[in-house]
C-alpha positions as CSV (number, residue, x, y, z in Angstrom):
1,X,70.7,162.5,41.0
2,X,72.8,162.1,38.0
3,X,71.6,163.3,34.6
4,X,71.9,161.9,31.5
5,X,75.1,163.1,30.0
6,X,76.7,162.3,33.3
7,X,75.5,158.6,32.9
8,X,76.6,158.4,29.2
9,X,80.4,160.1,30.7
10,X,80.4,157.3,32.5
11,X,80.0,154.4,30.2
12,X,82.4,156.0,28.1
13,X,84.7,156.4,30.4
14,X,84.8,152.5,31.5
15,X,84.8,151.7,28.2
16,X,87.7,153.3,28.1
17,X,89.4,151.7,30.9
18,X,88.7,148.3,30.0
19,X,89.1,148.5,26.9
20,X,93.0,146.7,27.0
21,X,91.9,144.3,29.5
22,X,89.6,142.8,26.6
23,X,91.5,143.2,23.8
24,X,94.1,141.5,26.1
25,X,91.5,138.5,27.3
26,X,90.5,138.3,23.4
27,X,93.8,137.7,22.4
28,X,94.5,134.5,25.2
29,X,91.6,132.8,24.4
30,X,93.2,133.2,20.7
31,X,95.9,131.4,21.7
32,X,94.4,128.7,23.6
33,X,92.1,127.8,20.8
34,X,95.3,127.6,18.4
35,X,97.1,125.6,20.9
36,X,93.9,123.2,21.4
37,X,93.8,123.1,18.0
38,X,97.5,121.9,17.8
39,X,97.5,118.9,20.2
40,X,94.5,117.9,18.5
41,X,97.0,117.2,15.1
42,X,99.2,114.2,15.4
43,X,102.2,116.3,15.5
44,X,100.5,118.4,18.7
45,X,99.5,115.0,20.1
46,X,102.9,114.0,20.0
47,X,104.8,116.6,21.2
48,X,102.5,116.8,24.3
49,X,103.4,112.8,25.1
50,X,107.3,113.8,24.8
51,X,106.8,116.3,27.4
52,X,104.8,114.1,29.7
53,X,107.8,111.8,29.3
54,X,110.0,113.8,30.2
55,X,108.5,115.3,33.0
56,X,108.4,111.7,34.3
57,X,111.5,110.2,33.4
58,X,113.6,113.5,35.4
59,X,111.2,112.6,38.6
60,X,111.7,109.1,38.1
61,X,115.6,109.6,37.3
62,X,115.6,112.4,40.5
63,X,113.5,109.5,42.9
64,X,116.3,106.9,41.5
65,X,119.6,109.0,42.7
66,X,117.6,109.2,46.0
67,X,117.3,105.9,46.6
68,X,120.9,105.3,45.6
69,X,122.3,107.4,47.7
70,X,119.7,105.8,51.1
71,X,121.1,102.6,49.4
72,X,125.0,103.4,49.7
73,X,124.1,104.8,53.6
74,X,122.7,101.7,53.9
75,X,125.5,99.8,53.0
76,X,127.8,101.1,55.6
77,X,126.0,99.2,57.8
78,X,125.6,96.0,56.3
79,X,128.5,93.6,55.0
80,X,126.3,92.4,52.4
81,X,127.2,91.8,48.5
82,X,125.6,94.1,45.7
83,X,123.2,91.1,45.0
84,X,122.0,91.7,48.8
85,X,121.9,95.6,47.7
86,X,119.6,94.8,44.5
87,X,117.3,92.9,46.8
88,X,117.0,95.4,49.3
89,X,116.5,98.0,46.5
90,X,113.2,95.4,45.0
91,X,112.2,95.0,48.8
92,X,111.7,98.3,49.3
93,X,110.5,99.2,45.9
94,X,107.8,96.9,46.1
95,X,106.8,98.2,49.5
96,X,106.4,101.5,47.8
97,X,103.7,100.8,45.9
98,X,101.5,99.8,48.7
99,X,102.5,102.9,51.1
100,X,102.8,106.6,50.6
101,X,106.1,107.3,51.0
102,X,108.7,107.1,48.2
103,X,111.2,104.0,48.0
104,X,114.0,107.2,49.4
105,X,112.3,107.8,52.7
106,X,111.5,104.0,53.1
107,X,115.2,102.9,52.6
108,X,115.5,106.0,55.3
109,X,113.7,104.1,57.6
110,X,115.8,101.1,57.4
111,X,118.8,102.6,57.7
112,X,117.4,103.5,61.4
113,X,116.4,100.0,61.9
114,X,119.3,98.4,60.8
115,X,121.4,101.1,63.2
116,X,119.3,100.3,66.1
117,X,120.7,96.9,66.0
118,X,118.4,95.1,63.7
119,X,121.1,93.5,61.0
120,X,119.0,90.7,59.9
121,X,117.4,91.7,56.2
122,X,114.3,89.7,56.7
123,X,113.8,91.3,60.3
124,X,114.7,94.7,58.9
125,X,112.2,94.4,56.5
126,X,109.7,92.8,58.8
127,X,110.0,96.3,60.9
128,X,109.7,98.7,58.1
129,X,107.0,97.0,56.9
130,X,105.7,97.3,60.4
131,X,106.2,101.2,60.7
132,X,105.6,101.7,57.3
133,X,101.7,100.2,58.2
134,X,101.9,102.4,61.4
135,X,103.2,105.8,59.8
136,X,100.0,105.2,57.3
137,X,97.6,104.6,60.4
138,X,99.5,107.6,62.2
139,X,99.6,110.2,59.9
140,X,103.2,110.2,60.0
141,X,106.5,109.0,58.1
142,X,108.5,105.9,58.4
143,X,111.5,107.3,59.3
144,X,109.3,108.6,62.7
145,X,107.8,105.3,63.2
146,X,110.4,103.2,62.6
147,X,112.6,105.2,65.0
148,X,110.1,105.1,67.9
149,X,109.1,101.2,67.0
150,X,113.2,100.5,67.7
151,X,113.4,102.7,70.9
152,X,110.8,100.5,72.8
153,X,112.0,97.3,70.9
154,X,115.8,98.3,72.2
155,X,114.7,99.4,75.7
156,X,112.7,96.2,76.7
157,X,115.6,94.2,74.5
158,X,112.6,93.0,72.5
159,X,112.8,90.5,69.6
160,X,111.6,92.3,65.9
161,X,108.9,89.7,65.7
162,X,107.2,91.7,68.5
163,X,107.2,94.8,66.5
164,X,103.6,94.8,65.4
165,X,102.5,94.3,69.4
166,X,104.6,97.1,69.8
167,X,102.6,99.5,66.8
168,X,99.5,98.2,69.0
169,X,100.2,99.6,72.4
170,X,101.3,102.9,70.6
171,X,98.3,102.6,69.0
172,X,96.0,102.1,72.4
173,X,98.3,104.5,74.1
174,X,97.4,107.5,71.4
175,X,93.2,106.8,71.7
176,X,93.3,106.8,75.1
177,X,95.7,109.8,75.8
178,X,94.5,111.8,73.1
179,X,97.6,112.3,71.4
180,X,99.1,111.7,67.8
181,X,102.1,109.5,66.6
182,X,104.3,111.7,66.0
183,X,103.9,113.9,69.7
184,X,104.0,110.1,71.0
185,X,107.6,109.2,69.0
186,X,109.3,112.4,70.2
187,X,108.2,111.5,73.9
188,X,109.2,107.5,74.1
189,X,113.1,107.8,73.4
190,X,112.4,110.0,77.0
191,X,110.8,106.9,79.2
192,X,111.2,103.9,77.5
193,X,114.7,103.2,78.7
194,X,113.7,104.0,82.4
195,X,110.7,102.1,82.3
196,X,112.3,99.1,81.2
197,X,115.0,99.4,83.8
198,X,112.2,100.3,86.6
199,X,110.7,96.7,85.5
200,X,107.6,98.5,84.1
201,X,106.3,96.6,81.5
202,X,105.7,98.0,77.8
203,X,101.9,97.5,78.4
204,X,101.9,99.6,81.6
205,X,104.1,102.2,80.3
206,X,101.9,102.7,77.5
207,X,99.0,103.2,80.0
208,X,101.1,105.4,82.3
209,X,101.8,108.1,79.5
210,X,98.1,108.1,78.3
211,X,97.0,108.8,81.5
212,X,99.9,111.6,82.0
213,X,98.3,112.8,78.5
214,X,94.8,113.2,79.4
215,X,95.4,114.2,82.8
216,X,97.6,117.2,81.2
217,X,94.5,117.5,78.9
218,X,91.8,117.3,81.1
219,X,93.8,120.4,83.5
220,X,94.4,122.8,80.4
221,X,90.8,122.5,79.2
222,X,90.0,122.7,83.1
223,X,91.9,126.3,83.6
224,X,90.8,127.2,80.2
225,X,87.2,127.1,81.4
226,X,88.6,128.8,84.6
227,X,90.1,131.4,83.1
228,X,87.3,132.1,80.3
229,X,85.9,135.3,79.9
230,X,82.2,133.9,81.2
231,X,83.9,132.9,84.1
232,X,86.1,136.2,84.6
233,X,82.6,138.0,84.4
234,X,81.1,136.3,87.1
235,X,83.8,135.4,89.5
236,X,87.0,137.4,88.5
237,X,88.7,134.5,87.8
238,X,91.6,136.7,86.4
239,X,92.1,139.1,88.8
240,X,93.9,137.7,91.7
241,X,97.9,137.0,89.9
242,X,100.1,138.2,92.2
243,X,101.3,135.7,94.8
244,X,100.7,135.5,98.2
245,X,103.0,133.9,100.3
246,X,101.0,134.1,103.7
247,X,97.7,132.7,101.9
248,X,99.9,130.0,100.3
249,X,101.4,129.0,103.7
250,X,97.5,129.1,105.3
251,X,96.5,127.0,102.3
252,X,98.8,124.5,102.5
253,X,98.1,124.3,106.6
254,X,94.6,123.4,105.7
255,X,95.0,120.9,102.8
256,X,98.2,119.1,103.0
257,X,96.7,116.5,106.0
258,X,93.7,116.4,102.9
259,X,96.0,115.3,100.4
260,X,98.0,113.0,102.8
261,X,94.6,111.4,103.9
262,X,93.2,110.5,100.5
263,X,97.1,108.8,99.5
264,X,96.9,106.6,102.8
265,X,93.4,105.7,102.0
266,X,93.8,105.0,98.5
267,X,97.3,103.1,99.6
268,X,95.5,100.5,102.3
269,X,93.1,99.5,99.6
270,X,95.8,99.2,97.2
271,X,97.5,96.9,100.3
272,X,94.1,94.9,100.6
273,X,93.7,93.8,97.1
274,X,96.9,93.3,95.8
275,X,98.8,91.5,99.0
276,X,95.9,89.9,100.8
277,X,93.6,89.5,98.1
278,X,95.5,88.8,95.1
279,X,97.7,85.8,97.9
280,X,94.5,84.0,97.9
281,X,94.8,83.2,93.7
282,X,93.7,85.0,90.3
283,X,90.0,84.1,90.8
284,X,90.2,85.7,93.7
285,X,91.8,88.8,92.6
286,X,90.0,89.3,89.7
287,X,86.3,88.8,91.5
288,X,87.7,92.2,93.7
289,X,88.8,93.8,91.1
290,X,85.3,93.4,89.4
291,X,83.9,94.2,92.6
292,X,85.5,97.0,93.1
293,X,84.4,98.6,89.4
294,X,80.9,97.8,90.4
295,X,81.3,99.3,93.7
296,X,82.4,102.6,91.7
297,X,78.7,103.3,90.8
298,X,77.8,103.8,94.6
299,X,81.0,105.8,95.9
300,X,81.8,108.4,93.0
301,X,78.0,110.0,92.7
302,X,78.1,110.4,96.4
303,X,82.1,111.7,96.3
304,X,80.8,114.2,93.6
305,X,78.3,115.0,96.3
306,X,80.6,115.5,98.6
307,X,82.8,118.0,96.7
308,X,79.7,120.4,96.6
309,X,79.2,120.4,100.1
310,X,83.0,121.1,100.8
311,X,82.4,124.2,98.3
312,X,79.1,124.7,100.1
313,X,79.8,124.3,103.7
314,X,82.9,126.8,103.3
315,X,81.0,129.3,101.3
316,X,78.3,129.5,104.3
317,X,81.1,129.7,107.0
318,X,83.0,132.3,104.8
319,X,79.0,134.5,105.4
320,X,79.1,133.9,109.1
321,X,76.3,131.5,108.7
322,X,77.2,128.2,111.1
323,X,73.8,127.1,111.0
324,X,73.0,127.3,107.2
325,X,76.4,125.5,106.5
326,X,75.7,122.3,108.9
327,X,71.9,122.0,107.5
328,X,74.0,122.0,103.6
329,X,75.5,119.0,105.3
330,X,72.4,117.4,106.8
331,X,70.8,117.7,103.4
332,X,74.0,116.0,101.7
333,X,74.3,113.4,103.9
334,X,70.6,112.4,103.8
335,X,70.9,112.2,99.8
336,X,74.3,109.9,100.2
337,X,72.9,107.9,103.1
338,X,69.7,106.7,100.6
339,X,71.4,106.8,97.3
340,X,74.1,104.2,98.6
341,X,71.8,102.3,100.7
342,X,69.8,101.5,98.1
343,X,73.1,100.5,96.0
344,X,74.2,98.3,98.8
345,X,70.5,96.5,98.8
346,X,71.1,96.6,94.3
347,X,74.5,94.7,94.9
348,X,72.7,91.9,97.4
349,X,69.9,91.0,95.0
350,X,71.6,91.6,91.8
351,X,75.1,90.5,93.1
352,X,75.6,87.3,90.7
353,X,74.2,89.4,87.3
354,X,76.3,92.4,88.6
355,X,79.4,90.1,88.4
356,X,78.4,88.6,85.2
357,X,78.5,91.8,83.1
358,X,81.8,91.7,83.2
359,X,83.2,87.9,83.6
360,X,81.2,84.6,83.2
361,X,83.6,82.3,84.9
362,X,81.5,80.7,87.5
363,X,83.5,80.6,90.0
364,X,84.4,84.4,89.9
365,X,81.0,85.3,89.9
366,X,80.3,83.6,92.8
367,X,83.3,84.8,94.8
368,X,82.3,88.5,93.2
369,X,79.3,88.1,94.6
370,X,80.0,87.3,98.1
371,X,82.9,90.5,98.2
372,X,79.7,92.1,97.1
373,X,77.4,91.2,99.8
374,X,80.9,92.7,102.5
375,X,81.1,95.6,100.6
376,X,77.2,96.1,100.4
377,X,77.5,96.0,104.7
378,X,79.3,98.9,104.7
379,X,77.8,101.2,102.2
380,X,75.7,103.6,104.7
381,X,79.0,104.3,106.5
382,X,80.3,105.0,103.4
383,X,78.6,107.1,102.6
384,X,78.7,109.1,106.0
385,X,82.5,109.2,106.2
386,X,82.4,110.4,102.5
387,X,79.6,113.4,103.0
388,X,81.0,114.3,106.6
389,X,84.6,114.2,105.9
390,X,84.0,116.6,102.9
391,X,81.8,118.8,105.3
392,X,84.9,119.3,107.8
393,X,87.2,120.2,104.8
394,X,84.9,122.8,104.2
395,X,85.2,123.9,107.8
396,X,88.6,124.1,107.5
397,X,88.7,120.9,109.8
398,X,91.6,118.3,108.3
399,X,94.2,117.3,110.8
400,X,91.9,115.3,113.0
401,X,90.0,113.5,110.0
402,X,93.3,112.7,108.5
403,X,94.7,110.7,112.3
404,X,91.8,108.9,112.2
405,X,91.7,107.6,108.5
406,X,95.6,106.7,108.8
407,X,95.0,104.7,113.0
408,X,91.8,103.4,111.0
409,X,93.6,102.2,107.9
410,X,96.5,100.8,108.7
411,X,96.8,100.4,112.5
412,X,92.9,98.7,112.0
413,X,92.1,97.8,108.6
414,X,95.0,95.8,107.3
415,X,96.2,94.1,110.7
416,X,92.9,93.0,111.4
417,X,92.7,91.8,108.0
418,X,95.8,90.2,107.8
419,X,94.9,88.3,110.6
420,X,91.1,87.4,109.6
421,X,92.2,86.2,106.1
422,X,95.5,84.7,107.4
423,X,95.5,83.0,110.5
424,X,91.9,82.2,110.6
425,X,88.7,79.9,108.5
426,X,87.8,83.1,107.0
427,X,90.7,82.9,104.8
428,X,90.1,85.5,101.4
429,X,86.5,86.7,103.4
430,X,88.5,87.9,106.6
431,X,89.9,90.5,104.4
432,X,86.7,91.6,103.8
433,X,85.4,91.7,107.6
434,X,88.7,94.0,108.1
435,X,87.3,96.3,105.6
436,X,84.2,96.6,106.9
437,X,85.8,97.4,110.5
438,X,87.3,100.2,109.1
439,X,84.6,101.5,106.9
440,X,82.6,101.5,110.3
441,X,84.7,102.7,112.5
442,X,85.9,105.8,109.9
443,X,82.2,106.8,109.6
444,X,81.2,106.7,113.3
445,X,84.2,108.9,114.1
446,X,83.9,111.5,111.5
447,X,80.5,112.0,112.6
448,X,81.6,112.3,116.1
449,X,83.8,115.1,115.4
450,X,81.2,117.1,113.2
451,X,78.4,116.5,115.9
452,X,80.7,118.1,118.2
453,X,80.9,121.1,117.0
454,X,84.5,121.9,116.7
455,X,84.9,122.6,112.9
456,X,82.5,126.1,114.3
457,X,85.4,127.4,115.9
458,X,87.8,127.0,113.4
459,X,89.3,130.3,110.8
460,X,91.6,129.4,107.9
461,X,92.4,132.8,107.0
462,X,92.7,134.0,110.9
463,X,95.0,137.4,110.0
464,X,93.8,140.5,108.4
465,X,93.3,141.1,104.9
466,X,95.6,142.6,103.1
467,X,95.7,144.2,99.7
468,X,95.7,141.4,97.7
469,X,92.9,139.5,99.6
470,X,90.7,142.5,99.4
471,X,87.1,141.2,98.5
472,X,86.0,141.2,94.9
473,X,83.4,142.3,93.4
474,X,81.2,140.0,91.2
475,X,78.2,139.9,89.1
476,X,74.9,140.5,91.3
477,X,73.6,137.9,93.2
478,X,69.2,137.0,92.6
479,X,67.2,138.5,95.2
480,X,67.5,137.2,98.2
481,X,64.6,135.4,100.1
482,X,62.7,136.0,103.3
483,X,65.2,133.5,105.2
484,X,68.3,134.9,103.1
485,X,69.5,138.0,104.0
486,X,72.5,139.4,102.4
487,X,75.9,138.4,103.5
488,X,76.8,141.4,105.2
489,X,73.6,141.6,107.3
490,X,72.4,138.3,107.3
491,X,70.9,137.1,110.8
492,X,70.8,133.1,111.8
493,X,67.5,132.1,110.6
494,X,66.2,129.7,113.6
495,X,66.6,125.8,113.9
496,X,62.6,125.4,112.9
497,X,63.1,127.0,109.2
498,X,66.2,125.7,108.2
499,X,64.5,122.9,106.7
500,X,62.7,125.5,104.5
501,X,66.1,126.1,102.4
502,X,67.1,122.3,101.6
503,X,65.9,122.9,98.1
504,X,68.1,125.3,97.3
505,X,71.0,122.8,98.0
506,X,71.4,121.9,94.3
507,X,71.3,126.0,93.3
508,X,73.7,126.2,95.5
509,X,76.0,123.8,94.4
510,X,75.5,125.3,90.9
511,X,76.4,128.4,91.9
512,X,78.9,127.5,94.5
């Protein structure tokens, strides 16, 4: 402990120290209280005006050369007298005072309207008052929006009266694809011309590139997640970089029929409603395309479903366990079969309400709710082709599900549609009796192939590891119960307590 001259060393010494450091803080505040003192005298009061005047006149004098010299680039374009000049320079002076930027930057932005090809003053004005209204709302500058207003106005050979529809669709495009002006003006110049020329409409481009944006988005966050150090802990998400050509080529064996399956699907339906439904009249197209939102709420749940098993059913064949993976799928399709049965039964009593939500035309709803009543026919098999063809993806099994979606799609589905709806009384319904065919028909099949057995049989990966397909090593797995061995060791539980494990499907799929 310190004693008492060491203490009073101490204080000296900061005293000491510090001693400048006040003498100099006394002395400022000494001469701020002389110069409050002086600006509180008419003389101080003065002089302080003079130099806020001056300070404003060289801004104001520095903002007036600007806009000059934007005025004089300005008038390389345009023909026009120095009396048009003078009202250009109020135009955008008055503009000014109700935007951010400065009449300079403004008169900027005209210059690249006017060079786009807009040489009428009162539509030049018209889109800079336009972009100016849209560089406010997206945190950008004029020159930015008025550039990217005249791309799409150019590219679609739009008039400028259409330039605040224009500021809309940018507008919807950026909340939808969760972007900002400014990322959206640098990427227009890049696909407005060849939309235009591809006969994509302004409205549809807008949606395309939001779409592009999120799905980019969505794919980042996505592999963010994958790649997160949670992840990593548990799965060793980042231990597997190099490539491997062999695995790729076994890979792309297994899912390219996959991939090529879900595009002819998706392309028959795309056939059904837009050249055999949409021939029939707008009423008619829009009841299916209200149908077909509706009809959402029973199909994705049970396709999300379906996605777990495929993780599922794989995971027990990668353990040697056959019997474990097909009573996964028996539990799956049991929850699909009920969940969309009971939709189907919602869409028949609720059918006209159902349609309503979204359109109160009466004769839509009652066309919506007869396409409801088809579609409600063919929900159980639905759901079966849904749970059972994601099963045999699991198993490795693709090739065979994919012939039979494309013979039942479009060598079933559409002629037989085509037909119904065009050659017969059915007219708009026969479409719907073709659908219902195929729905059938897909369902019974994929079932066929699963109850025979031959997705047991089948290896992806049917060479040897090699040294960068070695197994890894994750985090322990819980306990295992009585009927759950480990992987290595585990031993085919028998048919009568299978039914035991059906609760852990959803742990499963958490963990899967």
């Amino acid at each position: 402990m310190a004693s008492g001259k060491e203490i009073d060393q101490l204080f000296w010494t900061l005293n000491a120290n510090t001693a400048p450091l006040m003498a100099g803080v006394q002395k400022g505040t000494g001469t701020l209280r002389k110069f409050s003192s002086f600006l509180k005298t008419p003389i101080g009061a003065l002089t302080a005006l003079g130099a806020a005047a001056a300070l404003v006149g060289v801004k104001a004098t520095k903002m007036a050369a600007e806009l000059d010299l934007a005025l004089r680039e300005v008038s390389t374009l345009l023909p026009g007298t120095v009396e048009d000049m003078n009202g250009l320079r109020v135009a955008v002076i008055s503009l000014s005072t109700n935007v951010p930027d400065p009449p300079a930057l403004l008169t900027k932005g005209l210059y690249q309207i006017i060079s786009a090809g807009i040489t009428d003053t009162a539509d030049s004005l018209y889109v800079l008052e336009i972009a100016s209204r849209a560089a406010v709302a997206g945190l950008t500058d004029t020159f930015t929006s008025a550039d990217a207003l005249t791309t799409v106005l150019n590219a679609f050979q739009l008039e400028a009266s259409e330039a605040e529809r224009v500021a809309d669709i940018f507008f919807a495009t950026i909340k939808e694809g969760k972007t900002t002006f400014p990322e959206l003006a640098g990427a227009i110049g890049n696909v407005a011309t060849t939309a235009a020329l591809a006969g994509v409409s302004m409205e549809e481009m807008g949606a395309a590139i939001a779409t592009n944006i999120a799905a980019w988005l969505c794919a980042l966050v996505m592999l963010g997640i994958f790649l997160s150090g949670l992840f990593n802990e548990s799965y060793a998400t980042r231990r597997t970089w190099q490539w491997n050509w062999r695995r790729t080529r076994e890979l792309f064996r297994v899912g390219w029929p996959a991939g090529l399956s879900m595009g002819m699907d998706v392309a028959s339906w795309t056939v059904f409603l837009c050249f055999f439904v949409g021939s029939f009249g707008d009423n008619q197209l829009a009841a299916a395309g209200i149908t077909g939102n509706i009809l959402a709420a029973s199909f994705m749940p049970t396709v999300a479903l379906g996605i777990a098993v495929t993780a599922i059913v794989g995971q027990w064949i990668g353990r040697g366990d056959v019997q474990r993976a097909r009573a996964r799928y028996i539990t799956a399709l049991k929850i699909g079969v009920c969940y969309m049965t009971f939709m189907g039964a919602i869409f028949i009593v609720f059918r006209r309400q159902l349609i309503g939500l979204f359109l109160i035309e009466p004769e839509v709803i009652e066309l919506g709710g007869r396409f409801l009543i088809f579609a409600a026919l063919f929900q159980l098999f639905d759901a079966t082709a849904i749970i059972t063809g994601s099963a045999l993806k699991g198993a490795g099994d693709t090739k065979w599900p994919m012939a039979v979606q494309i013979i039942a799609g479009w060598c079933i589905f559409l002629p037989v549609g085509y037909v119904l709806a065009f050659h017969t009384w059915l007219g708009v319904y026969g479409g719907w009796v073709g659908a219902n065919v195929y729905i059938w028909l897909l369902g019974i099949a994929l079932l066929y192939r699963f109850l025979g057995g031959r997705w047991k049989t089948i290896n992806i990966f049917d060479k040897a590891p090699d040294a960068t397909t070695l197994p890894i090593e994750l985090a322990a797995e819980p306990a295992c119960t009585d009927h759950e061995s480990a992987p290595a060791t585990h031993k085919d539980p028998p048919p009568s307590d299978l039914e035991e494990h059906d609760d852990e499907f959803l742990e499963d799929t958490i963990r899967g």
